[in-house]
C-alpha positions as CSV (number, residue, x, y, z in Angstrom):
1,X,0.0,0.0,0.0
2,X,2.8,2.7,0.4
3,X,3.6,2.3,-3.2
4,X,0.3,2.8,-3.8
5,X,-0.1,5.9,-1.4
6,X,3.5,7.0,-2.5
7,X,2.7,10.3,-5.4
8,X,5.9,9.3,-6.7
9,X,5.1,6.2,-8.5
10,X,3.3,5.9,-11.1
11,X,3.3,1.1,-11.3
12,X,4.4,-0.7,-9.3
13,X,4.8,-4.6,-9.2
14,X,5.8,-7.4,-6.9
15,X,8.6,-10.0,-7.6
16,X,8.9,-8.7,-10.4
17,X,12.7,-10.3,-11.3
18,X,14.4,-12.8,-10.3
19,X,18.6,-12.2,-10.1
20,X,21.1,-14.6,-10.7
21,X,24.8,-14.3,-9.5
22,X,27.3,-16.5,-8.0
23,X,28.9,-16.1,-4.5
24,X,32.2,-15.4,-3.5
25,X,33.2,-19.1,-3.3
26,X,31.5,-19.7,-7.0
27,X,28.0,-20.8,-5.6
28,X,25.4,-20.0,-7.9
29,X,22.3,-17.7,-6.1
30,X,19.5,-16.0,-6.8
31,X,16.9,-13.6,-5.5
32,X,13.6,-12.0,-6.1
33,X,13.6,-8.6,-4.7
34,X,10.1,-7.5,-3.5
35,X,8.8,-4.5,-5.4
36,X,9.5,-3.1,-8.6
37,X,8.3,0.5,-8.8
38,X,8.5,3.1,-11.9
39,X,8.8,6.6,-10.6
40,X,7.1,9.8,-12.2
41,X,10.5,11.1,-13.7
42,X,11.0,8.0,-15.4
43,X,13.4,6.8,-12.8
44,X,13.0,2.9,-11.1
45,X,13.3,1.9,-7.7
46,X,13.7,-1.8,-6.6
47,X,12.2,-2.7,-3.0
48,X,13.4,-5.2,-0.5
49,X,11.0,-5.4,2.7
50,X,12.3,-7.3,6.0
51,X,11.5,-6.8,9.6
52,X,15.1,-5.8,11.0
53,X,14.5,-8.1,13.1
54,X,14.9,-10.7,10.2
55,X,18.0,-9.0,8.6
56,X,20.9,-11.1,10.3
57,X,21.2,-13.7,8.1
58,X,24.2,-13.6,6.3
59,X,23.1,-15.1,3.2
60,X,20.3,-12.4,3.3
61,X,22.4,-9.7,3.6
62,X,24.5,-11.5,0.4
63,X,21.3,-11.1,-1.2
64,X,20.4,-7.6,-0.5
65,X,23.5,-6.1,-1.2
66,X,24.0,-8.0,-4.6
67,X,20.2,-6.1,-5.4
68,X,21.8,-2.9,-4.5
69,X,24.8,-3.4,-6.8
70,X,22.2,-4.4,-9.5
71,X,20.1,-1.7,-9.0
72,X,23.5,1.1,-9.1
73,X,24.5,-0.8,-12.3
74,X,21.5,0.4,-14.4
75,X,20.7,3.7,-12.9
76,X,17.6,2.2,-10.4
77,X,17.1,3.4,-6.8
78,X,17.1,0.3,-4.1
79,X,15.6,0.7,-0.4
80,X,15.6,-2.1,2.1
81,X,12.1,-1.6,4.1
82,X,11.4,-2.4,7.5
83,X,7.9,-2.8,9.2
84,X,6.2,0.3,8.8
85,X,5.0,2.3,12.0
86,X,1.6,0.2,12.7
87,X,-0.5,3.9,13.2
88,X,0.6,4.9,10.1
89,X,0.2,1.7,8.3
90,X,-3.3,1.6,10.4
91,X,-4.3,4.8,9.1
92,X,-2.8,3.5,5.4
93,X,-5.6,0.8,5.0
94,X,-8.4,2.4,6.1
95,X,-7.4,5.3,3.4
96,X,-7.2,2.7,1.3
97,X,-10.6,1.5,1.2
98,X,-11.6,4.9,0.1
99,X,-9.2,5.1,-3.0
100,X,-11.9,4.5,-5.4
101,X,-12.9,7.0,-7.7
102,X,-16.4,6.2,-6.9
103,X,-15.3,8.1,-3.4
104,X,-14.9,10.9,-5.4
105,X,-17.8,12.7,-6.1
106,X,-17.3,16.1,-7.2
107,X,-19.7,19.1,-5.5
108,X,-19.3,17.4,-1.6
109,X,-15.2,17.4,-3.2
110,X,-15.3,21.2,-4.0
111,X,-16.6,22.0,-0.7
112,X,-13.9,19.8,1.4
113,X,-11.5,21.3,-0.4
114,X,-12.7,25.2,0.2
115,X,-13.2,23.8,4.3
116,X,-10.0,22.7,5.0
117,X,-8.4,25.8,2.9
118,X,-8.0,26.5,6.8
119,X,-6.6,23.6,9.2
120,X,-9.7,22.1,10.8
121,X,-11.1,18.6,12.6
122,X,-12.1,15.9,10.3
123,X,-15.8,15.5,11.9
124,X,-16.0,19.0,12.2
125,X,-15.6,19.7,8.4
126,X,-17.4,16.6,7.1
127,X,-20.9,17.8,9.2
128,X,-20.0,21.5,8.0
129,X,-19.8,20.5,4.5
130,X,-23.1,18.1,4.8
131,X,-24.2,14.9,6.2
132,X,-21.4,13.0,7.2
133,X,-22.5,9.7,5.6
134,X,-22.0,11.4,2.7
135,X,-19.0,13.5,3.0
136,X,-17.2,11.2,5.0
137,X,-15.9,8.8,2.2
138,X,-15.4,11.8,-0.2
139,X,-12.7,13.4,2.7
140,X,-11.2,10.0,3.1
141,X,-10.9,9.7,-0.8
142,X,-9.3,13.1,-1.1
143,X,-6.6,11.6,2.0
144,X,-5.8,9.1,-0.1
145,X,-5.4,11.3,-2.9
146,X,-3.4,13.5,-1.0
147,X,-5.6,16.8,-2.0
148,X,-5.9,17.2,1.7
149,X,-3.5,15.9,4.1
150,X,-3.1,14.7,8.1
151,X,-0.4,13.6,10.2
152,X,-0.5,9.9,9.5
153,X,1.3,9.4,12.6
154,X,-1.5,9.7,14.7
155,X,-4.9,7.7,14.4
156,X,-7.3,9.0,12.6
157,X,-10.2,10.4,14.7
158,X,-12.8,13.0,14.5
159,X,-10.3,15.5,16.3
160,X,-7.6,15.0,13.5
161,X,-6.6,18.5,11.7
162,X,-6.8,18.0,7.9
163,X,-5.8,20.7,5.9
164,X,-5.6,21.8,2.5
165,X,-2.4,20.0,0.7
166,X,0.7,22.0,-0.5
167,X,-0.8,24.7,2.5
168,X,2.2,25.7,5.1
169,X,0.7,25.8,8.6
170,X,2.6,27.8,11.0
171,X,2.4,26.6,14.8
């Protein structure tokens, strides 16, 4: 999902290779690196996601930095990814849900948008704007989108501040 959520990319596949090399004492090995992402500027970034807490093997760490070598060879970015912060990643799926165009509808959108032009709460905007059945998915959509933003960090609630995306807020 936070290749997905990530403005940068544009696709984004899993396992999408499979490398072939041989070890320092001739051994023949292989890996499939996680994620395969293209990025807006045309650039490529290659993925590998373990826990640090599963990092220690050597033959992993063989593995990882053979991807990176790889990767610098033909221009690509690599990133070795831990376990995201589980608010954050909380927050991530229920965005996700909402991702949908069909979330989108345009007149409650408008209306969000021109709301949260100033920081405000979440609930606090979505009854302003109309009933919050209604408006609720449309903010959530526009989270996801990233037309209006909140600290991911904390759990959503009907206290978070959304604002308007690309807006400065001075505290």
């Amino acid at each position: 999902m936070a290749l997905d959520f990530d403005r940068d990319v544009v696709r984004y596949s899993s396992q999408p290779m499979w490398l072939f090399w041989d070890d320092e004492s001739g051994r023949p090995r292989s890996h499939a690196p996680d994620f395969f992402a293209r990025l807006a500027g045309g650039g490529a970034l290659v993925v590998d996601s373990r826990p640090e807490g599963r990092r220690g093997r050597q033959r992993d760490q063989e593995a990882f930095a053979a991807t990176k070598v790889a990767c610098e060879r033909v221009g690509w970015q690599y990133a070795l990814w831990g376990e995201a912060d589980e608010v954050w990643s909380a927050n991530l799926r229920w965005l996700a849900g909402y991702r949908h165009a069909r979330c989108g509808e345009v007149t409650t959108t408008g209306r969000l948008l021109r709301y949260f032009a100033s920081p405000g709460g979440l609930m606090a905007g979505a009854e302003a704007v109309g009933d919050p059945v209604a408006t609720l998915p449309v903010l959530f959509h526009l989270l996801w989108c990233q037309e209006l933003v909140v600290d991911l960090s904390v759990l959503l609630g009907e206290r978070t501040v959304v604002r308007a995306a690309g807006r400065v807020v001075n505290r």
